[in-house]
C-alpha positions as CSV (number, residue, x, y, z in Angstrom):
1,X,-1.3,68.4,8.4
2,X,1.2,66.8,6.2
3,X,1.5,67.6,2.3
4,X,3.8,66.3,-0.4
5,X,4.1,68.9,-3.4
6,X,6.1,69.8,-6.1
7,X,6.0,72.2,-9.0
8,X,4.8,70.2,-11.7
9,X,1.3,71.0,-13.3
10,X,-1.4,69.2,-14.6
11,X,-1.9,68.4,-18.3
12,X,-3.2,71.5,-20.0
13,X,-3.9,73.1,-17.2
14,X,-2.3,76.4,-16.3
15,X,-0.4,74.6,-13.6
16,X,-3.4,73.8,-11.4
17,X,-2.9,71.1,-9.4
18,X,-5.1,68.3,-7.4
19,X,-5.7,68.2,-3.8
20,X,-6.0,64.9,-1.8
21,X,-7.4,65.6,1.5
22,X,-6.9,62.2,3.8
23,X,-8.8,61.4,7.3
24,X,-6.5,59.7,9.5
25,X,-8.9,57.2,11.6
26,X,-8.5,53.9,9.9
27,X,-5.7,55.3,8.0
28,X,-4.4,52.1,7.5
29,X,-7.3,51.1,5.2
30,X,-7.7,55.1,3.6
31,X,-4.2,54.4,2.8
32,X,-5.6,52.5,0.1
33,X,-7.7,55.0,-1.5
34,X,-5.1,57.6,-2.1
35,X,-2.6,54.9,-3.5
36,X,-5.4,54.0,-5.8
37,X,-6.3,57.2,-6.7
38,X,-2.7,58.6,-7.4
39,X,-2.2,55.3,-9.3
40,X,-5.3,55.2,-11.6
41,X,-4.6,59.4,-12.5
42,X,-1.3,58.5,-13.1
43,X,-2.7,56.1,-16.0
44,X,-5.1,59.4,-17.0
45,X,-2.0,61.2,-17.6
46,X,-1.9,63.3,-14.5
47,X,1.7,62.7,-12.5
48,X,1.6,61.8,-8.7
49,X,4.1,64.6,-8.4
50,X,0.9,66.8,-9.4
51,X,-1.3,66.1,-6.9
52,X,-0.9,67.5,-3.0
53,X,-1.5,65.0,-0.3
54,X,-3.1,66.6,3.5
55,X,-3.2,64.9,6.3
56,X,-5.8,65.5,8.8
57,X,-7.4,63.7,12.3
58,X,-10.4,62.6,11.1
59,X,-13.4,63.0,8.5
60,X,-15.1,65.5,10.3
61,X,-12.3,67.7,10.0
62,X,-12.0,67.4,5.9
63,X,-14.8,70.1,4.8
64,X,-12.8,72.8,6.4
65,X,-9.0,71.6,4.5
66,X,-10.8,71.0,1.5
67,X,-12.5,74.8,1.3
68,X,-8.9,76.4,2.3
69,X,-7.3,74.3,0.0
70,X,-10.3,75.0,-2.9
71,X,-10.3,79.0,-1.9
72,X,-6.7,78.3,-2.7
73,X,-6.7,78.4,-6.3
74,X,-3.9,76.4,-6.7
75,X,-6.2,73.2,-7.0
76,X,-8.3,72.0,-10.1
77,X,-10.1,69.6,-8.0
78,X,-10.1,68.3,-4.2
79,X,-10.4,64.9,-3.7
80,X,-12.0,63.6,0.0
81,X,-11.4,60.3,1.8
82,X,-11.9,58.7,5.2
83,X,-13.5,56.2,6.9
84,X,-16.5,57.3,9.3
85,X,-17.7,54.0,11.1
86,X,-20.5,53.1,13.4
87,X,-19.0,52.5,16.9
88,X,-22.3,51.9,18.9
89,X,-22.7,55.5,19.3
90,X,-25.4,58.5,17.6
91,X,-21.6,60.4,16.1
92,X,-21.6,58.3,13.2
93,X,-24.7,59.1,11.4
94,X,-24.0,62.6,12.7
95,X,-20.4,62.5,11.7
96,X,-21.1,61.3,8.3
97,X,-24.0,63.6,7.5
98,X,-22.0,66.7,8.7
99,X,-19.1,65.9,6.1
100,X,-20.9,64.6,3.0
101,X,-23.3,68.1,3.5
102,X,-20.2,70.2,4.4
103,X,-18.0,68.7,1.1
104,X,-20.7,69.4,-1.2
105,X,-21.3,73.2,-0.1
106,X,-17.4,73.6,-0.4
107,X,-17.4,72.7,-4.0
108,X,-21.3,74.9,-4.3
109,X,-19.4,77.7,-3.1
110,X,-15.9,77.7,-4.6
111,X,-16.6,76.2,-8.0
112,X,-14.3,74.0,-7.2
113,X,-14.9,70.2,-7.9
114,X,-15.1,68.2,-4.6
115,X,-15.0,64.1,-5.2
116,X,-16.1,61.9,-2.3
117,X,-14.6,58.7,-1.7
118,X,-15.3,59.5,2.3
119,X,-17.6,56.0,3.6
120,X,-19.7,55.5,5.8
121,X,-20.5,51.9,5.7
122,X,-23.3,50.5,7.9
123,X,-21.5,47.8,9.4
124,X,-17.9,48.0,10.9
125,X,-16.0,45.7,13.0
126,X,-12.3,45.5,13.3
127,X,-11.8,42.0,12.8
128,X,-9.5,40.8,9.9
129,X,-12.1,40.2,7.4
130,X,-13.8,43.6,7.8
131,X,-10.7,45.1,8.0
132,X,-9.4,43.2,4.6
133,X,-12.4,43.6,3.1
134,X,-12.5,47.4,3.3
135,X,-8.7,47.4,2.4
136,X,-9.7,45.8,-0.9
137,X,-12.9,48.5,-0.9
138,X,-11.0,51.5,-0.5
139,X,-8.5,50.3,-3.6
140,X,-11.6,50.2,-6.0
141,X,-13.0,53.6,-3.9
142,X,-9.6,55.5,-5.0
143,X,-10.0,54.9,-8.8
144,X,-13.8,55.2,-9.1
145,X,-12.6,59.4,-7.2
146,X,-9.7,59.3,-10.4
147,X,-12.3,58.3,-12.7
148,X,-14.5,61.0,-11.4
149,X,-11.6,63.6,-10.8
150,X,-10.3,63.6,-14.5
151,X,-13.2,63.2,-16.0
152,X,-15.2,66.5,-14.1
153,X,-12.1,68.7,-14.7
154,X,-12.2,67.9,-18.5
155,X,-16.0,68.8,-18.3
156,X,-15.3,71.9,-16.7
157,X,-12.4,72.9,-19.1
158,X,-14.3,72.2,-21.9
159,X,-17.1,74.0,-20.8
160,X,-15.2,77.1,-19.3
161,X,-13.8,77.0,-22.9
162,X,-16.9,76.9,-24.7
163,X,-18.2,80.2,-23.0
């Protein structure tokens, strides 16, 4: 597992800080997200050096970083990307299922914010123009999860604030 962190906090945030929990299959293209994503929060005014980048094999291993990393309670949110692909073979419907359900009953049971930008397209082949096509995907994917990011932990600050 790899991590980049520092000690700076979050805007208005009692120093909580995001988590961006990267699959490694494809990483070349999931690169993308996470550039994205750390961009487009950085224009929401949340610094790069305030959000925690892990490293891990594959998709079907992010449910289990995300809920250490949202028991935690360092992190505001956790933000989830990867690339699960059909290969000819029953994993990826299994694969895909497994980590979408398990993501969602991380942030269920920790009250922690989970955002998806893990896909599962229905078509995959590694030629250039899938592989550029999802490149350019996975850059759109990472600031749709920063628009979602910023604007769920608002929400939940201004409704832990108004109870």
């Amino acid at each position: 597992m790899n991590q980049r962190s520092s000690t700076a906090s979050l805007p208005n945030d009692d120093g909580k800080r995001i988590a961006f929990v990267q699959a490694c299959w494809h990483k070349d293209i999931v690169d993308q997200c996470r550039c994205a994503f750390v961009a487009a929060m950085g224009r929401a005014g949340y610094p790069a050096s305030s959000i925690d980048v892990y490293e891990v094999p594959g998709s079907f291993e992010i449910p289990l970083q995300a809920k250490l990393l949202a028991k935690s309670g360092r992190y505001a949110a956790v933000v989830a990307s990867g690339l699960v692909v059909d290969g000819g073979i029953y994993r990826h419907e299994f694969v895909a299922d497994a980590v979408i359900g398990g993501l969602m009953q991380v942030q269920l049971m920790t009250e922690v914010p989970v955002i998806s930008a893990v896909l599962t397209p229905q078509h995959f082949h590694e030629h250039a123009e899938h592989q550029r096509f999802f490149r350019e995907h996975f850059v759109v994917k990472g600031e749709e999860a920063a628009q979602a990011c910023a604007r769920t932990i608002e929400n939940l600050r201004a409704a832990r604030a108004a109870a």
